[in-house]
LUMNU-886515 format. One record per residue (C-alpha): residue number from 1; x, y, z. Coordinates in steps of 0.2 Angstrom, whole numbers, plus 5000, padded with zeros to 4 digits. Layout:
BEGIN
[pt NUM,[X,Y,Z]]
...
END
This chain:
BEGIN
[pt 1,[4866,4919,4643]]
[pt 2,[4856,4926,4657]]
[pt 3,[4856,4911,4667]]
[pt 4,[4876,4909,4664]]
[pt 5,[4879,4925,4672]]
[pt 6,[4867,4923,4687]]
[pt 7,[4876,4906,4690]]
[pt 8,[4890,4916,4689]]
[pt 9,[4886,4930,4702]]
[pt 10,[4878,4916,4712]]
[pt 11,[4895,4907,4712]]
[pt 12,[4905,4922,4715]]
[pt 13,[4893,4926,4732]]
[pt 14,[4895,4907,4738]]
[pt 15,[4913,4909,4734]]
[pt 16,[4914,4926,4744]]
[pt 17,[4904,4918,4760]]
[pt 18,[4915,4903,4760]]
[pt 19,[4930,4915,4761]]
[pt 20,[4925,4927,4775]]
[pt 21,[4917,4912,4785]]
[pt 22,[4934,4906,4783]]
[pt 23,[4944,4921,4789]]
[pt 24,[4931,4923,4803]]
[pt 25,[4937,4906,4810]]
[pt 26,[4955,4908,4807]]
[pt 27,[4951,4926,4818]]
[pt 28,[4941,4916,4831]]
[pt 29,[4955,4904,4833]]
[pt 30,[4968,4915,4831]]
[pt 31,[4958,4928,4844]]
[pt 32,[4956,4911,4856]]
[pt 33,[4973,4909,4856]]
[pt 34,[4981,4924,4859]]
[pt 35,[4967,4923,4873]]
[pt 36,[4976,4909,4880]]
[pt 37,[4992,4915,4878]]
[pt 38,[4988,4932,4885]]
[pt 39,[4981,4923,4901]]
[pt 40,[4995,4910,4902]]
[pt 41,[5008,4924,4902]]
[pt 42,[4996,4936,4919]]
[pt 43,[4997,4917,4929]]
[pt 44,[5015,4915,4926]]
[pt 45,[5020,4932,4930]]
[pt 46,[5008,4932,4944]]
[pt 47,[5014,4917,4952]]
[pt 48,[5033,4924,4949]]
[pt 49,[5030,4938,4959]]
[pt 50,[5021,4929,4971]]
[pt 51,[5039,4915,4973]]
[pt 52,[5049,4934,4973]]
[pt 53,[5035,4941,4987]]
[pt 54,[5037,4923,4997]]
[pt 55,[5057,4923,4997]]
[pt 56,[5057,4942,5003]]
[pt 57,[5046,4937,5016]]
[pt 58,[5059,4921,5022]]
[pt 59,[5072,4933,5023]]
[pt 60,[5062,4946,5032]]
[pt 61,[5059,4932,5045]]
[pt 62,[5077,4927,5045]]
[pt 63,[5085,4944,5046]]
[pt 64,[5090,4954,5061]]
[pt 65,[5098,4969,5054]]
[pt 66,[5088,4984,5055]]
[pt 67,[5092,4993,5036]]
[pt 68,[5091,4975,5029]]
[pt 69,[5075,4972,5037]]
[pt 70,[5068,4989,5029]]
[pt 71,[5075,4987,5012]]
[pt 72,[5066,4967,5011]]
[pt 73,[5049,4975,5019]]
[pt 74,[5050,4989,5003]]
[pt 75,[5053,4976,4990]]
[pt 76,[5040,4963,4997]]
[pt 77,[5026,4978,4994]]
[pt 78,[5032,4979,4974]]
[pt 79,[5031,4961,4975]]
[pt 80,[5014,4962,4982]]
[pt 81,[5006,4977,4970]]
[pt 82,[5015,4970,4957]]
[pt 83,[5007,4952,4958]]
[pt 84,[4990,4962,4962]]
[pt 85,[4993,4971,4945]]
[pt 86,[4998,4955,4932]]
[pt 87,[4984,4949,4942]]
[pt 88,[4973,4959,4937]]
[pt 89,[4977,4955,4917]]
[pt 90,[4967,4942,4917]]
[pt 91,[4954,4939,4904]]
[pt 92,[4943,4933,4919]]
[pt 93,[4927,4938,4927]]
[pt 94,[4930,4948,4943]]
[pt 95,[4920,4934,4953]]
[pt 96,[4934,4924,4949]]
[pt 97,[4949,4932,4954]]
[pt 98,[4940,4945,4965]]
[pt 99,[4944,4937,4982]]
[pt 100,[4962,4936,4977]]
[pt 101,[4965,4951,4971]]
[pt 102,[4957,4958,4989]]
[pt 103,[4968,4946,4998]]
[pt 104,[4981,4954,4990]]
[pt 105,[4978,4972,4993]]
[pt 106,[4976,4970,5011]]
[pt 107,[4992,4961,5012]]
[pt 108,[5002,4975,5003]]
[pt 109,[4991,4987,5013]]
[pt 110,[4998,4979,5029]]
[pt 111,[5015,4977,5024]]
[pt 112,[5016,4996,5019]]
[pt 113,[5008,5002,5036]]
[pt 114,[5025,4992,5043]]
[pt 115,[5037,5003,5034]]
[pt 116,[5039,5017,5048]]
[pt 117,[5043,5002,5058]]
[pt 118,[5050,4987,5050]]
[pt 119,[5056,4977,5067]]
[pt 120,[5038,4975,5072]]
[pt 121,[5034,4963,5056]]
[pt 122,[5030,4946,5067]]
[pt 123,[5017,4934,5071]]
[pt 124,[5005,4945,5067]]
[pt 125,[5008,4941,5046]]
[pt 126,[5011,4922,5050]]
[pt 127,[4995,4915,5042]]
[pt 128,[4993,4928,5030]]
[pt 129,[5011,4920,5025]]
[pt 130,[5006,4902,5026]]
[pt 131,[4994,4908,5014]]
[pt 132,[5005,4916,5002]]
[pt 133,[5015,4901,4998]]
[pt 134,[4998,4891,4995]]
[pt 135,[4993,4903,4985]]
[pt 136,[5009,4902,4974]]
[pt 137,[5008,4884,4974]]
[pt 138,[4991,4883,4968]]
[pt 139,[4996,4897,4953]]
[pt 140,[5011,4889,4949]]
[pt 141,[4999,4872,4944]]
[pt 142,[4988,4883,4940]]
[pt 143,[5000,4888,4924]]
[pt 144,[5005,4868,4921]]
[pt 145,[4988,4864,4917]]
[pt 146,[4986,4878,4908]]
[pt 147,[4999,4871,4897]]
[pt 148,[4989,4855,4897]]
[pt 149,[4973,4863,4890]]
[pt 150,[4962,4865,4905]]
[pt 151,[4953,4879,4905]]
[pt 152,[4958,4895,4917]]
[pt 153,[4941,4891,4927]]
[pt 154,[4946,4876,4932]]
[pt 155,[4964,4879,4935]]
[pt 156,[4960,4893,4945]]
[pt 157,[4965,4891,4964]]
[pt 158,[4951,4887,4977]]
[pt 159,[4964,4891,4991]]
[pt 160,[4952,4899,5005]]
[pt 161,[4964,4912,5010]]
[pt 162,[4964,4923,5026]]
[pt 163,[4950,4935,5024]]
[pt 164,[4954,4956,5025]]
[pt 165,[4945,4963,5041]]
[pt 166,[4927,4966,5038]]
[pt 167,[4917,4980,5042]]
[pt 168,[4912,4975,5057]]
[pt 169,[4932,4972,5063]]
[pt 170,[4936,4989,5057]]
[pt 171,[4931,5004,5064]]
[pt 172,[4922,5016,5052]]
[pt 173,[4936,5026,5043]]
[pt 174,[4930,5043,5053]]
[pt 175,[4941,5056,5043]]
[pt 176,[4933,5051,5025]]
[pt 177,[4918,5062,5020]]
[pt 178,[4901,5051,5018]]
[pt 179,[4900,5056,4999]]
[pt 180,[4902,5043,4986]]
[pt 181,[4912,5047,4971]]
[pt 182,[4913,5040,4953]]
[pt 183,[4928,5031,4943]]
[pt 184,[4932,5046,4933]]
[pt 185,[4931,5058,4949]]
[pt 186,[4945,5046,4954]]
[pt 187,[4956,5049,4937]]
[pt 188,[4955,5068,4942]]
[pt 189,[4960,5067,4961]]
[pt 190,[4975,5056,4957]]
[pt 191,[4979,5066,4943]]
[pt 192,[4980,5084,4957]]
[pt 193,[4985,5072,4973]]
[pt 194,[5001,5068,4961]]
[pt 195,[5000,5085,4953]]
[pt 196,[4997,5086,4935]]
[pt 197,[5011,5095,4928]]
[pt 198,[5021,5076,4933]]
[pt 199,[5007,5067,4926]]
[pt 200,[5013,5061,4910]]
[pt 201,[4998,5048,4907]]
[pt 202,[4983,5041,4919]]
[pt 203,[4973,5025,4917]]
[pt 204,[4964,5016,4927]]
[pt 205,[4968,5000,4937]]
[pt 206,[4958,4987,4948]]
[pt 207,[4948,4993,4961]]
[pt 208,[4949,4986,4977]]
[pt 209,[4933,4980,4990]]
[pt 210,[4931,4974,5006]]
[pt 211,[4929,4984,5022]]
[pt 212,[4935,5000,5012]]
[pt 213,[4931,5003,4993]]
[pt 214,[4943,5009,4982]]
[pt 215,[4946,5015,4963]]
[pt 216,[4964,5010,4957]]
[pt 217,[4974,5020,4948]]
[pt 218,[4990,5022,4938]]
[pt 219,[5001,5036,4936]]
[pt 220,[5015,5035,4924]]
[pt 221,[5028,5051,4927]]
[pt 222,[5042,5053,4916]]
[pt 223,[5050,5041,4925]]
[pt 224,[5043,5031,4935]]
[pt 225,[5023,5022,4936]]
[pt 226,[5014,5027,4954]]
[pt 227,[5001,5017,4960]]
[pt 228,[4989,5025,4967]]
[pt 229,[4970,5019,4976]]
[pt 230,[4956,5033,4980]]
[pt 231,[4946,5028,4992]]
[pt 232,[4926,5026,4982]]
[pt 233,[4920,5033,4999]]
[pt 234,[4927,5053,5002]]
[pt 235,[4938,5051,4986]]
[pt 236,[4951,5053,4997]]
[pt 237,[4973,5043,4992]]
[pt 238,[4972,5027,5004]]
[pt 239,[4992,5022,4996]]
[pt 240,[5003,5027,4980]]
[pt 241,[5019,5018,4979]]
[pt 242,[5030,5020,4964]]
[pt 243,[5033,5003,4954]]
[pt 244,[5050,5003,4956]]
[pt 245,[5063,5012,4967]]
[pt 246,[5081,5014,4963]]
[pt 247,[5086,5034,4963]]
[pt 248,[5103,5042,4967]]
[pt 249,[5104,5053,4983]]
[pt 250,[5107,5071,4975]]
[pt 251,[5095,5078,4990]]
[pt 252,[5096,5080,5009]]
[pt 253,[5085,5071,5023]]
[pt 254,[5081,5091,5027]]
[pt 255,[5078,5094,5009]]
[pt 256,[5067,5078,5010]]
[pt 257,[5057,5082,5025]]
[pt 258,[5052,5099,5019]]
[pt 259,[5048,5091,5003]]
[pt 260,[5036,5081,5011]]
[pt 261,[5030,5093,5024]]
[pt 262,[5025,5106,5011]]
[pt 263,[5016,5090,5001]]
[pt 264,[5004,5085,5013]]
[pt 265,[5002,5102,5017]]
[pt 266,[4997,5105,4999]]
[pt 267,[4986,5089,4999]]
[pt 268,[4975,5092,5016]]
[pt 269,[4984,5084,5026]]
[pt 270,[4984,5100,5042]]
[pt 271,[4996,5101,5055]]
[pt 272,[5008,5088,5052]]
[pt 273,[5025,5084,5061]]
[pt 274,[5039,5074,5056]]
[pt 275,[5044,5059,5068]]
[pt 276,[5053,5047,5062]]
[pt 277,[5065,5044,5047]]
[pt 278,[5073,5028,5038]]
[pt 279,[5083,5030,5022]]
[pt 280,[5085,5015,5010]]
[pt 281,[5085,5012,4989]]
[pt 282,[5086,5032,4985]]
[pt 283,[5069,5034,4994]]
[pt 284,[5068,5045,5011]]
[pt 285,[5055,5039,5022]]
[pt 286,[5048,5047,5037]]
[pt 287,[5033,5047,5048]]
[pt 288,[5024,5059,5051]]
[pt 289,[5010,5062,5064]]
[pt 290,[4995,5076,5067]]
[pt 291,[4995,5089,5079]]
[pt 292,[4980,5096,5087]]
[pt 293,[4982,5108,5099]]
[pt 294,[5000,5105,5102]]
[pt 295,[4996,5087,5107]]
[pt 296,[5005,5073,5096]]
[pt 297,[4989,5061,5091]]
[pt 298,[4998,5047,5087]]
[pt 299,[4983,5037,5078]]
[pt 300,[4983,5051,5065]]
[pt 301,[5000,5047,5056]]
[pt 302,[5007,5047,5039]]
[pt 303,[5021,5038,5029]]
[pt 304,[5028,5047,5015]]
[pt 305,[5040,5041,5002]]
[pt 306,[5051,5054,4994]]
[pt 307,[5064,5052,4981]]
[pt 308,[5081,5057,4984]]
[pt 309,[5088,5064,4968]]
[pt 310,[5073,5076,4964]]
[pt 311,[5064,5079,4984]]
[pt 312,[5047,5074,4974]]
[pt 313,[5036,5062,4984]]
[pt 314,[5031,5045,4976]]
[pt 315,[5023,5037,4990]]
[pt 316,[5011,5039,5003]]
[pt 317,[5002,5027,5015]]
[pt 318,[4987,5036,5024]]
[pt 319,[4976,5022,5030]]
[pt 320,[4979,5027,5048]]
[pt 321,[4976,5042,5045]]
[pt 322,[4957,5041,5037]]
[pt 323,[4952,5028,5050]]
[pt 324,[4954,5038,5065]]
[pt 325,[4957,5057,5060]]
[pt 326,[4944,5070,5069]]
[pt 327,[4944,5084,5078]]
[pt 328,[4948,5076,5097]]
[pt 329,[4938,5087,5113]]
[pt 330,[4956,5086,5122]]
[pt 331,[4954,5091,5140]]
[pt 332,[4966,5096,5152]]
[pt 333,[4980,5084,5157]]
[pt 334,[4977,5083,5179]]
[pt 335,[4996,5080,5180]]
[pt 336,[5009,5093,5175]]
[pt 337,[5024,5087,5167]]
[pt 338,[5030,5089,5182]]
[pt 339,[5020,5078,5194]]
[pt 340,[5020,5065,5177]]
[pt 341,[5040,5067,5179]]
[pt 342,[5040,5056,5197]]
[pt 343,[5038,5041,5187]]
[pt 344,[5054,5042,5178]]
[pt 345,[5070,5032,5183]]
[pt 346,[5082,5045,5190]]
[pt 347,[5094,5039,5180]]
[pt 348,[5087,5045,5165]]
[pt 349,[5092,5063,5158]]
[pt 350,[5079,5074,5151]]
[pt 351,[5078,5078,5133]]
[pt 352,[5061,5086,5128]]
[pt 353,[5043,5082,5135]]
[pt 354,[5026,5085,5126]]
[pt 355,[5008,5080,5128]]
[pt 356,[5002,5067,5116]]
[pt 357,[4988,5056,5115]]
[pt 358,[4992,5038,5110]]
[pt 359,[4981,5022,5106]]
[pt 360,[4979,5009,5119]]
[pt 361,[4969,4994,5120]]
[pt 362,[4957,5002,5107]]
[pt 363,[4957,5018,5117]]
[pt 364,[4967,5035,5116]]
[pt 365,[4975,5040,5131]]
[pt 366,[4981,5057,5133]]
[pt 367,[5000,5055,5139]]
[pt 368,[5015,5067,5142]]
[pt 369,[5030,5060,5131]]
[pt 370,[5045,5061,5138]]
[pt 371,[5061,5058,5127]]
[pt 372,[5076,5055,5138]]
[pt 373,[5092,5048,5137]]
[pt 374,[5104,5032,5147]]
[pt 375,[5121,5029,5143]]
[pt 376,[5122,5031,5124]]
[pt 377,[5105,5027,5120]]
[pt 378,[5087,5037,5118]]
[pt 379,[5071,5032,5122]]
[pt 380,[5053,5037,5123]]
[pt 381,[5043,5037,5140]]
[pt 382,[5024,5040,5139]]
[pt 383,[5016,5042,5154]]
[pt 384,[4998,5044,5157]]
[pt 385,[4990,5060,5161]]
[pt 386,[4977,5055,5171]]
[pt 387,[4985,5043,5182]]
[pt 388,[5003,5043,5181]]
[pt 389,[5006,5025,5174]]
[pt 390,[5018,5022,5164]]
[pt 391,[5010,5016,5147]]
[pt 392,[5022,5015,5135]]
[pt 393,[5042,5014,5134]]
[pt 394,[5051,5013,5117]]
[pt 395,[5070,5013,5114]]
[pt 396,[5076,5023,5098]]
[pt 397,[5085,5014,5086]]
[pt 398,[5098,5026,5078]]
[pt 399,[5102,5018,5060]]
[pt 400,[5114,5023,5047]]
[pt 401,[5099,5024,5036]]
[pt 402,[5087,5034,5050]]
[pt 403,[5081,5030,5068]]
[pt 404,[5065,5019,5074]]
[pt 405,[5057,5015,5089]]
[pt 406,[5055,5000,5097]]
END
């Protein structure tokens, strides 16, 4: 009797072990392929973005039309941080898709710093667009052998893509502070940067490297996901841009600018003044630039994006602004306005003048600017302080949507 129940109990535990060995596999298998599903489903939507990103970019080329030519620049940086983002889903290592998710935030990066100008988009993204459609090439059969079985390793694309600016091809950022802060610090800044009574949830998102660090983050609103990178160095915002952007215009471009004036205020960003302005898509977009001493330093400039229905800002784009910003020594100018005013066309008429220092050949050159007017049209004059030259002349585009020079 002893022995028939111990055979029993010994066939009840082999039973049992056979069982859960046998749920642990269908769990393996069913983990491995929801494993490849769940990285079959980042490539495709990352090389779908990536085909949305590359035709906004053929009809950025193409266009001529100045508010069209803003609006395709806005979507192409969605495109761009929404590939980064279904990127960044993979169930990879970082070593993997590191290089192109870097490659991608420095393309985004340098389409947003073209926002407060989109006629100036050129040669200077040809190779970086050359590479774009490689790279979607090389996702889009990336995802057919997916399909096939290969592993995402091997499907992987080896396109060497054009690197981000080192370092040593950047100057320091000069307005960051030396200290280094942690993941979590960066949760906290985005969290007051945004300000917490809109901040509904906030999670963390890839970070970016290269020649400037930085902690991603996302911000979701009531409304609308902000995207946000705090730089690892300074903890300071290097971009937020909201995920998407369709609002109604309930709000004036006044309303607007004060909005965003009183922000940056609020935020650190001292002595600030409002430039240029483009509307498109429900969002008001204006440049602004720092003042020191009643001298317009052009390096140190700002984009801000602020919705149209409720004045809140939902994008900023300050990596100008923390590469160059420091207290300048400004000397003197040794020519008045007036004797800088002799090298002005007589045919021009006067509208305003005002000391400014501008960039020039990787120099700052302290000019007077001089807006006049000829004919029907405004331009911007900035002749060197020092000796007299005209340096820069740019004619102010007057838009339905805002004004740009150029």
């Amino acid at each position: 009797m002893k022995k028939w129940i111990i055979c029993i109990a010994l066939g009840v535990l082999i039973l049992t072990l056979i069982i859960s060995l046998s749920s642990q596999m269908r769990r393996a298998e069913a983990a491995e392929h929801t494993l490849q599903e769940s990285t079959l489903f980042a490539v495709s939507e990352t090389a779908e973005e990536l085909q949305a990103l590359s035709l906004a970019m053929d009809k950025l080329t193409l266009s001529a039309d100045a508010l069209q030519r803003a609006e395709l620049l806005h979507q192409a940086v969605l495109f761009a941080d929404r590939a980064r983002h279904s990127l960044s889903a993979l169930p990879a290592s970082q070593e993997l898709i590191a290089p192109v998710l870097d490659w991608l935030s420095h393309f985004s990066g340098t389409l947003a710093s073209h926002l407060s100008n989109p006629s100036a988009v050129s040669d200077d993204l040809s190779a970086m667009v050359a590479d774009l459609r490689l790279l979607h090439a090389e996702l889009d059969l990336a995802r057919q052998e997916l399909l096939s079985g290969k592993s995402l390793t091997a499907a992987f694309p080896s396109t060497a893509l054009t690197s981000p600016p080192t370092a040593a091809e950047l100057v320091s950022y000069r307005g960051l502070p030396s200290q280094e802060i942690g993941s979590g610090q960066a949760l906290q800044i985005a969290k007051e940067f945004v300000g917490e009574s809109r901040v509904a949830q906030v999670a963390p998102a890839p970070d970016t490297s290269g020649a400037l660090p930085a902690f991603g983050v996302i911000i979701q609103t009531s409304d609308v996901q902000l995207n946000l990178e705090i730089t690892q160095r300074g903890g300071k915002v290097l971009l937020m841009s909201p995920e998407t952007a369709s609002f109604p215009v309930q709000k004036s471009v006044e309303d607007c600018t004060q909005a965003a004036a009183d922000f940056l205020r609020s935020r650190g960003f001292a002595s600030m003044s409002p430039m240029y302005t483009q509307l498109y898509d429900g969002l008001c977009v204006l440049t602004f630039v720092h003042v020191q001493d009643g001298v317009l330093v052009w390096p140190d400039r700002v984009l801000v994006q602020v919705r149209m229905d409720t004045a809140e800002v939902v994008g900023i784009e300050a990596r100008n602004y923390w590469k160059n910003h420091t207290p300048r020594k400004l000397s003197a100018p040794l020519l008045t306005a007036e004797e800088a005013r002799a090298a002005l066309s007589p045919h021009l008429t006067e509208q305003s003048v005002r000391p400014a220092l501008l960039p020039v050949n990787n120099q700052e050159r302290l000019c007077w600017q001089f807006t006049v007017a000829w004919a029907d049209d405004t331009y911007i004059i900035f002749i060197d302080a020092i000796t007299g030259r005209e340096v820069l002349l740019e004619k102010v585009m007057q838009l339905e949507a805002g004004s740009v020079a150029a």
